[in-house]
Backbone as CSV, one residue per row, in Angstrom:
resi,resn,N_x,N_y,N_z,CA_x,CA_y,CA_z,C_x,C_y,C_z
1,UNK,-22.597,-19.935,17.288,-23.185,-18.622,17.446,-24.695,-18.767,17.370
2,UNK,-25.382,-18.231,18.150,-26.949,-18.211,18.153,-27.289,-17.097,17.653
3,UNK,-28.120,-17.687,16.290,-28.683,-16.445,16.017,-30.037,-15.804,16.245
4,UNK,-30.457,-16.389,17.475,-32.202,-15.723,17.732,-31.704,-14.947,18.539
5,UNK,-30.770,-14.369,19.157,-30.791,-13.088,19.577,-30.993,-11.687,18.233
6,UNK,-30.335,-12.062,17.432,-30.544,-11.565,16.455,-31.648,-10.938,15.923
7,UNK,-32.230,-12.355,15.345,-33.757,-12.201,15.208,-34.426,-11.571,16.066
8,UNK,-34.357,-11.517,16.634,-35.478,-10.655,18.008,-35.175,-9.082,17.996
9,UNK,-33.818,-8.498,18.036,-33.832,-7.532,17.426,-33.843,-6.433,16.334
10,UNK,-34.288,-7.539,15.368,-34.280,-6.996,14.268,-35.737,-6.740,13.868
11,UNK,-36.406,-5.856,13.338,-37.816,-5.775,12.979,-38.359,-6.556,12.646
12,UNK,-39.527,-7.138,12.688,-40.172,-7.950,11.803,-40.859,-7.550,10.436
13,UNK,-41.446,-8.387,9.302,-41.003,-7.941,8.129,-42.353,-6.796,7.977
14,UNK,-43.755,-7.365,8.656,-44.575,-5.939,8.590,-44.312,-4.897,8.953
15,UNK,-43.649,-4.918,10.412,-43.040,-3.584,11.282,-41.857,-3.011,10.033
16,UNK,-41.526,-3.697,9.672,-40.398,-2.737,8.276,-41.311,-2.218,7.270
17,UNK,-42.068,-2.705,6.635,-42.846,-2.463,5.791,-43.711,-1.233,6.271
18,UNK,-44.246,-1.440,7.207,-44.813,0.259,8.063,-44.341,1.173,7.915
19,UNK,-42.430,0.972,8.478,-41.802,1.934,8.789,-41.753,2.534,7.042
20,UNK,-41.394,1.924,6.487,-41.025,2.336,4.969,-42.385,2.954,4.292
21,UNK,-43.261,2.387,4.761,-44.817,3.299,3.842,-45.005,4.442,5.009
22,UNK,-44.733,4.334,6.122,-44.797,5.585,6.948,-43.736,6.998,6.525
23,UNK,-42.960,5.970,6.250,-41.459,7.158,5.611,-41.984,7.974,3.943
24,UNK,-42.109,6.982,2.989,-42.906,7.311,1.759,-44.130,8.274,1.872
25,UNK,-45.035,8.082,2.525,-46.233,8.815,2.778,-45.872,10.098,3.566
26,UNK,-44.475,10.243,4.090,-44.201,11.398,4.905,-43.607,11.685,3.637
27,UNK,-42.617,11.505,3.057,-41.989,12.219,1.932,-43.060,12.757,1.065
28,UNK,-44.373,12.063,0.676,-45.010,12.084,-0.177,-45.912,13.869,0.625
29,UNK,-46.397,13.828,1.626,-46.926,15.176,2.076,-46.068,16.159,2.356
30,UNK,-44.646,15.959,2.128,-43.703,16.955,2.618,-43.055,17.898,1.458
31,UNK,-42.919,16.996,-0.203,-42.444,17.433,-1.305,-43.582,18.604,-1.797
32,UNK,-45.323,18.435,-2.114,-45.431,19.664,-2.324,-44.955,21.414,-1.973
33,UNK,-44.939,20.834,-0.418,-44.822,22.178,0.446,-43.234,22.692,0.288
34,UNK,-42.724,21.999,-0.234,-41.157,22.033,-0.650,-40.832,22.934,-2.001
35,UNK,-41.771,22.191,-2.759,-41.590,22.994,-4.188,-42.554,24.112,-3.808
36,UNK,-43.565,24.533,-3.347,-44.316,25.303,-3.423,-43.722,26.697,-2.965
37,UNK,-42.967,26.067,-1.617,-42.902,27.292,-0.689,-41.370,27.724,-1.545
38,UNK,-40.447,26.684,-1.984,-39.637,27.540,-2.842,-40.056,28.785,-3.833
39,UNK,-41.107,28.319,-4.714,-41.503,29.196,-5.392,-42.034,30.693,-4.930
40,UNK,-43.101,30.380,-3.822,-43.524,31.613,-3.445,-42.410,32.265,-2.811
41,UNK,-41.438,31.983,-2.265,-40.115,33.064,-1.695,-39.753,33.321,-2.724
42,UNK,-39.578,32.828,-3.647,-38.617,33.616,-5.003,-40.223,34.664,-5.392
43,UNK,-41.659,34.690,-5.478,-42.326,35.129,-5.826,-42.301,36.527,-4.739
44,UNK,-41.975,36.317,-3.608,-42.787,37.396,-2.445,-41.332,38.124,-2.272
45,UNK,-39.698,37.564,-3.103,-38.452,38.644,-3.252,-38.434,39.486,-4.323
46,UNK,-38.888,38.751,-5.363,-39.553,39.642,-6.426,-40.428,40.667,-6.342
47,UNK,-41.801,40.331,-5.784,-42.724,41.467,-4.783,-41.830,42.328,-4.772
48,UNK,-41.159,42.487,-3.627,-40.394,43.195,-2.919,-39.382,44.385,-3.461
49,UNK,-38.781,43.462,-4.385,-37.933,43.759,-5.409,-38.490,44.950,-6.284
50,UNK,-39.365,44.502,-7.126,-39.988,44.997,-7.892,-40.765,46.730,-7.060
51,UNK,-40.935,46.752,-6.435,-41.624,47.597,-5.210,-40.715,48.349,-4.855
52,UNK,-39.358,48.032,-4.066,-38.412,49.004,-4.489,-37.531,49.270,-4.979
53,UNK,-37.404,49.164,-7.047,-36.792,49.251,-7.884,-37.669,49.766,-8.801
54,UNK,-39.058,50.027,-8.545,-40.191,50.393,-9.216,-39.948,49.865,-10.852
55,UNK,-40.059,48.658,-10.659,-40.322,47.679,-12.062,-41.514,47.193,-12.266
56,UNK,-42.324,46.543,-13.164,-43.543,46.079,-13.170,-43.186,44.515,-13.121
57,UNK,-43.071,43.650,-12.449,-43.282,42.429,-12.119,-42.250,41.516,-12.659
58,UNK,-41.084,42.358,-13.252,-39.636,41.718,-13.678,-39.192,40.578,-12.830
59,UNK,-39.143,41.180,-11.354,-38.312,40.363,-10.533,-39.369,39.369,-9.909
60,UNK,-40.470,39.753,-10.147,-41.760,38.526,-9.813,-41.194,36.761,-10.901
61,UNK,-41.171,37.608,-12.194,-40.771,36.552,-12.894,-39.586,36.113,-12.802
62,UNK,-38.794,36.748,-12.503,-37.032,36.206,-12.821,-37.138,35.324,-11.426
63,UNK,-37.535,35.791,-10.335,-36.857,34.628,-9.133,-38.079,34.044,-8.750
64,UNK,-39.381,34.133,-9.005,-40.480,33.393,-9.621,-39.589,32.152,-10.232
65,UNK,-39.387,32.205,-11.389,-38.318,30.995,-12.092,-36.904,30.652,-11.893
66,UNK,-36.532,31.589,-10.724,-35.508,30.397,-10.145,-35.618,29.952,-9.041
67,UNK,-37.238,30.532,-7.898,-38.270,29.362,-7.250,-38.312,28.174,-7.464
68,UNK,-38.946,28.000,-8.744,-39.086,26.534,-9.343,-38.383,25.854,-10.033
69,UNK,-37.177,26.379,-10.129,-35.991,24.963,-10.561,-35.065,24.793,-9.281
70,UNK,-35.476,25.779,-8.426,-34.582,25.403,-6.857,-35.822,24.463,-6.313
71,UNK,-37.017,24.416,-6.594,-38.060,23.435,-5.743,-37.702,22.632,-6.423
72,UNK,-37.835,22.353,-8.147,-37.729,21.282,-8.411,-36.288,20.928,-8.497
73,UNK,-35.085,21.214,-8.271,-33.820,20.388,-7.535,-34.052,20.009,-6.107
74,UNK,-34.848,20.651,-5.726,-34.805,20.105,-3.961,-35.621,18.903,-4.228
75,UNK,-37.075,18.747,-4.283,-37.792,17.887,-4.978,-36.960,16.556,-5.204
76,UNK,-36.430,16.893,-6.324,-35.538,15.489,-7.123,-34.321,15.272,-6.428
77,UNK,-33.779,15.963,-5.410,-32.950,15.405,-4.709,-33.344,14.210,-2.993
78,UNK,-34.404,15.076,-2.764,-35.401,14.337,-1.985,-35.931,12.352,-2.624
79,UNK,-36.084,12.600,-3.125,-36.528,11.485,-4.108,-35.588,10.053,-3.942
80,UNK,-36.148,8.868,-3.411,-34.673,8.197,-3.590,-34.731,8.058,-5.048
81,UNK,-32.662,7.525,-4.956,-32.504,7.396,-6.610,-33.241,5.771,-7.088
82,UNK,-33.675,4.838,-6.309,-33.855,3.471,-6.929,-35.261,3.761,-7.025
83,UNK,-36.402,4.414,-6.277,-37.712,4.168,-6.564,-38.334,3.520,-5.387
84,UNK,-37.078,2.486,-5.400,-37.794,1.907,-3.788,-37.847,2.018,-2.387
85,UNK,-37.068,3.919,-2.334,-37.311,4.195,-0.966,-36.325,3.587,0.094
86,UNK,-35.468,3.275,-0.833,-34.125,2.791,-0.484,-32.993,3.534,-0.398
């Protein structure tokens, strides 16, 4: 069996290494906007909420804080589990 056909289609080890810091650095600009924008929808249903239920900022806080444990489960599910992007 020859294996330089092989070799030839398989990446070489910088072209992997790219792909993987290209992938990381995309995860890495994509997780703020993840947790963030969770939060502000739970912030701008609350708005809403609050506006017509005529409360003072109840529902700002209540789905305000379940914004940010739904960003931060999305967040940490995003995440690989080894560290190495694996």
């Amino acid at each position: 069996m020859d294996h330089s056909d092989n070799q030839k289609n398989a990446p070489s080890r910088p072209v992997g290494k790219a792909k993987t810091a290209a992938t990381q650095f995309a995860l890495a600009m994509e997780l703020p906007f993840v947790f963030v924008g969770a939060i502000g929808i739970g912030i701008v249903f609350g708005y809403y909420l609050d506006k017509w239920l005529h409360t003072k900022m109840l529902f700002i806080f209540i789905l305000g804080a379940l914004g940010f444990v739904a960003g931060l489960r999305d967040v940490l599910h995003r995440l690989p589990a080894d560290g190495n992007g694996k």
